[in-house]
N, C-alpha and C positions, 0 to 999 in steps of 0.2 A: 742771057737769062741763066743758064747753064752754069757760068763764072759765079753769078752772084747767090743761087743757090748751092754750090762748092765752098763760096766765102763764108757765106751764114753758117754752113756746118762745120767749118774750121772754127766757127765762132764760138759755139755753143761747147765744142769738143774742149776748147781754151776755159773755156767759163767752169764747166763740167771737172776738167784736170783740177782748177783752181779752189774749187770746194771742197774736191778730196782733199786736198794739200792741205787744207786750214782748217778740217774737220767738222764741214759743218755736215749736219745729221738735220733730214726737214722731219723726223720723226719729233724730236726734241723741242717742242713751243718754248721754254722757258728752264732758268735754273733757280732753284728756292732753294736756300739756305738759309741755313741755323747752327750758330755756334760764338765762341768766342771772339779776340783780338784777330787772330790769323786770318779771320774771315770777315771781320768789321771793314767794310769801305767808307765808313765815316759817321757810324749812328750814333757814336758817342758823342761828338762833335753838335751833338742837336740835345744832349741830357746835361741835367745837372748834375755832374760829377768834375773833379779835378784829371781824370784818366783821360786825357786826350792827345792827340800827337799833332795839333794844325799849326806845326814853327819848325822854321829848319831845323838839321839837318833833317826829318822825316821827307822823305818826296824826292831827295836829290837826284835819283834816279829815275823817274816818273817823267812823262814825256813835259817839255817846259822847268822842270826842274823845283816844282813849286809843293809843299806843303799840302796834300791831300785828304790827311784825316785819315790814314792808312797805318797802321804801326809798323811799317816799313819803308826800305827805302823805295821800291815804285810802286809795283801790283804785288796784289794778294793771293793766293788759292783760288777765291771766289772768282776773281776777274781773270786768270787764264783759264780755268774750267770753261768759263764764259766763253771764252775767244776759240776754245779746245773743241767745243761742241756748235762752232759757229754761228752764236747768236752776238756777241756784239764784246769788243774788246775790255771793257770794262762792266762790272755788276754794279746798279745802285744800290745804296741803302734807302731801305725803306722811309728812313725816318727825315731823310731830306725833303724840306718844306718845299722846295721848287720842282719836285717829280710833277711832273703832266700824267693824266688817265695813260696816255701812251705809253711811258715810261715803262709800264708796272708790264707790259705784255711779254717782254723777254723774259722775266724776272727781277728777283731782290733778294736782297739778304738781310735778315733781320738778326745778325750777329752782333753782338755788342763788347767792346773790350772789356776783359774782367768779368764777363758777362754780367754788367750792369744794370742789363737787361736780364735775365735768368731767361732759362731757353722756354720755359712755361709763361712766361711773356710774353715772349717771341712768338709764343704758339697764339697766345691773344692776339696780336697784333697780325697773325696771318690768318683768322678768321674775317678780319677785318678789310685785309688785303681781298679775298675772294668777293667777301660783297663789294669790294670797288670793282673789280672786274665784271660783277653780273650786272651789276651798275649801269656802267660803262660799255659793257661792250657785251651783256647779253647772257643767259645761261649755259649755252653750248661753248660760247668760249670758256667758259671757268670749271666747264666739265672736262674741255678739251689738255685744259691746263695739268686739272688735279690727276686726269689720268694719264697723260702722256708725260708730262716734264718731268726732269731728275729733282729730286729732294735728295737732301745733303747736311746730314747732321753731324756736327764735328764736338768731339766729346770734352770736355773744357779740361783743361790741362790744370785753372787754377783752385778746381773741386782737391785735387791730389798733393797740391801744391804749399796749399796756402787755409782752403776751410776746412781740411782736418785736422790741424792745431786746434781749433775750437769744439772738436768734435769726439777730439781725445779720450774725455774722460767716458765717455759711451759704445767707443770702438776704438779697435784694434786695427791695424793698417789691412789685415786682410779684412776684415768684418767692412769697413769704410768703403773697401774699391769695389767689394761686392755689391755694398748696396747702393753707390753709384752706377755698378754696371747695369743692376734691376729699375734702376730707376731711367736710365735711357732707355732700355728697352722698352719698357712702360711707355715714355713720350714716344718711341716710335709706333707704338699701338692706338696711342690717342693719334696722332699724325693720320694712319692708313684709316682711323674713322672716318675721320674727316675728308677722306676721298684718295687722299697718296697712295700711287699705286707701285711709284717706282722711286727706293727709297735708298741710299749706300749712306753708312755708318763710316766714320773714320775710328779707327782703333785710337785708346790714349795712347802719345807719343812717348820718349824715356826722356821727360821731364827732369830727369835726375840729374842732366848730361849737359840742357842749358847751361850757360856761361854766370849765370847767376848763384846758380846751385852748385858750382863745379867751384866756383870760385869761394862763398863763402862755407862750405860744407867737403867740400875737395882735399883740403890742405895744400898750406901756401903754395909749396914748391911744386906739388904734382896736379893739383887742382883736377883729380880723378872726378870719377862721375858720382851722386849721392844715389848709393845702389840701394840704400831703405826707399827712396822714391821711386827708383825704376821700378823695384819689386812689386811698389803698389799698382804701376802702367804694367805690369805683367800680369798682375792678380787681376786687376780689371778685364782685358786684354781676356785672361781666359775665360772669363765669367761670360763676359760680351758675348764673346765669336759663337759659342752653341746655342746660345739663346736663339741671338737674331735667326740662326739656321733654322731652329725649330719653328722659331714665328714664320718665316720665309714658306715653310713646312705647310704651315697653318692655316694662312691669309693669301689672299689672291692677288696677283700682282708678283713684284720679285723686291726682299727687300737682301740688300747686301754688307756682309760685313768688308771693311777695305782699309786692310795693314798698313798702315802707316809708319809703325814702330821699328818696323824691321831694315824699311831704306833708308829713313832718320837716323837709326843708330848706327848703322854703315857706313853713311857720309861724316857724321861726327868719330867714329873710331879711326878714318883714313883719309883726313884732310891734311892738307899741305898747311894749312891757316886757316883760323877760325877766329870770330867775334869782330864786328866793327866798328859800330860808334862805342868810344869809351874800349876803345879793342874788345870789348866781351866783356866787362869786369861786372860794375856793377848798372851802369848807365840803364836807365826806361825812363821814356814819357819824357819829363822835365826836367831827367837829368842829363838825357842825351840830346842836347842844341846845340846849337851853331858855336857858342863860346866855346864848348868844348875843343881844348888842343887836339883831343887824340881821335878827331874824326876821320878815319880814312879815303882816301880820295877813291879807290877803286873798291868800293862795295862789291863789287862781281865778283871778285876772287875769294870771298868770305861766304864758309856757312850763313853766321847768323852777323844780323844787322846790329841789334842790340842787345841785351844781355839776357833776351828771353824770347826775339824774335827772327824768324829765319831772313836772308835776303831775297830779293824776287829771285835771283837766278836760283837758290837753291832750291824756292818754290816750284819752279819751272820744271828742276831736274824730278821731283817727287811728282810733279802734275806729269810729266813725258811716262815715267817708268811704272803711275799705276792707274791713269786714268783706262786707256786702252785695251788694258786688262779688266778691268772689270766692266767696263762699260760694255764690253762685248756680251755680255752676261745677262745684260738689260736690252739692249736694243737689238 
């Protein structure tokens, strides 16, 4: 008896080391997200848009090697946060038509590439979400959810990128990033209405430094970074970070702001190699497939996948060096 009560406690002691190891936290019921491609795990995939990635080479690195609907080559941010806070190694999308009521209790991401979905969509479709959970499974779960799980809003990279060309003749690159930065902080006030209590903001990243932007805005030979861009993920960046303090300040609960910009721009200033399908040039979506010649066999060794997308291992490196950090903050 004696043996088998010694055995069980080696048991548990094993089980016990193996959670910390893989970060699961039982504070954390779920992870909800909202944002762009980076954090799309396939909802594009379910809308009418031409913005999809379900053909090789997308997935070649993903367990089975297959085509995920991920604009990368395996996982995403959403999916190691997922695995980081020990709920489940992958994140679904919400908008996957074969989610089961069960599905939705870890979490989802209602990120959209291109934000196809706008993130005030998004916020639709997670009012929607909570009444399936009271649904389902009752109001104290969906209490338990809104107040304990991480919410994670990741600031779209292609507002700074691509909709203030259209936006031009109304603002100025500072006036634009500004009133993007007012306008997330906004969605994140409608969010904590709604019950979110524990909330981290991704800073916009140096968009500038993409292989897209570096490439055709760079110059040929140096293919430096499009520093009118970055400026604007700077101006943003500063607008952002005191707000949310002050709301943090204001509201109950803890909402977080969490730098992105700064380890992004570090690993792109001091890589060995960077860009992989289409080496970095100009390749997304449909231009970077399987025909393509210049698809690299070792993705791992490269920042970014495609010409505006990081690879999972660089994901990895950015989930290792800031999750940690700020999640200590919250839980």
């Amino acid at each position: 008896m004696k043996l088998q009560i010694l055995l069980l406690a080696l048991v548990l002691i094993v089980v016990e080391a193996n959670a910390v190891k893989q970060g699961i936290n039982a504070t954390i019921p779920a992870l909800i997200v909202f944002g762009d491609s980076i954090m799309d795990t396939g909802n594009n995939n379910n809308l009418p848009t031409l913005l999809k990635c379900n053909f090789p080479p997308y997935g070649k690195d993903y367990p089975g090697g297959y085509a995920t609907r991920r604009f990368s080559d395996g996982r995403v941010p959403s999916d190691l946060i997922a695995e980081k806070l020990g709920l489940a190694k992958t994140l679904p999308a919400y908008m996957n038509p074969y989610l089961k009521p069960e599905d939705l209790l870890k979490g989802v991401t209602f990120a959209s590439g291109g934000t196809v979905i706008s993130v005030w969509d998004q916020l639709i479709y997670f009012k929607e979400y909570i009444s399936k959970i009271k649904r389902h499974f009752g109001e104290e779960k969906a209490k338990d959810i809104l107040e304990h799980s991480f919410f994670l809003v990741v600031s779209s990279s292609n507002d700074l990128a691509h909709t203030y060309l259209a936006q031009a003749h109304r603002y100025d690159r500072t006036s634009y990033a500004n009133f993007l930065a007012d306008s997330a902080v906004h969605f994140v006030s409608e969010l904590h209405k709604l019950g979110a209590r524990k909330i981290g903001v991704f800073s916009a990243v140096p968009v500038g430094c993409v292989p897209l932007q570096r490439t055709v805005f760079g110059g040929f030979f140096t293919r430096g970074c499009n520093e009118p861009l970055n400026n604007m993920a700077k101006q943003f960046n500063a607008r952002l970070s005191p707000a949310l303090d002050s709301l943090d300040k204001e509201l109950d609960g803890v909402i977080l702001y969490i730098n992105v910009y700064d380890t992004l721009f570090d690993m792109i200033q001091h890589p060995k190699k960077y860009g992989c399908c289409g080496k970095g040039l100009l390749t997304i979506s449909y231009l970077c497939n399987s025909l393509n010649p210049f698809t690299c066999s070792n993705s791992s060794a490269y920042i970014f996948w495609d010409s505006y997308h990081p690879s999972e291992r660089a994901y990895q490196v950015i989930v290792d060096n800031l999750l940690d950090k700020y999640l200590s903050k919250v839980y």
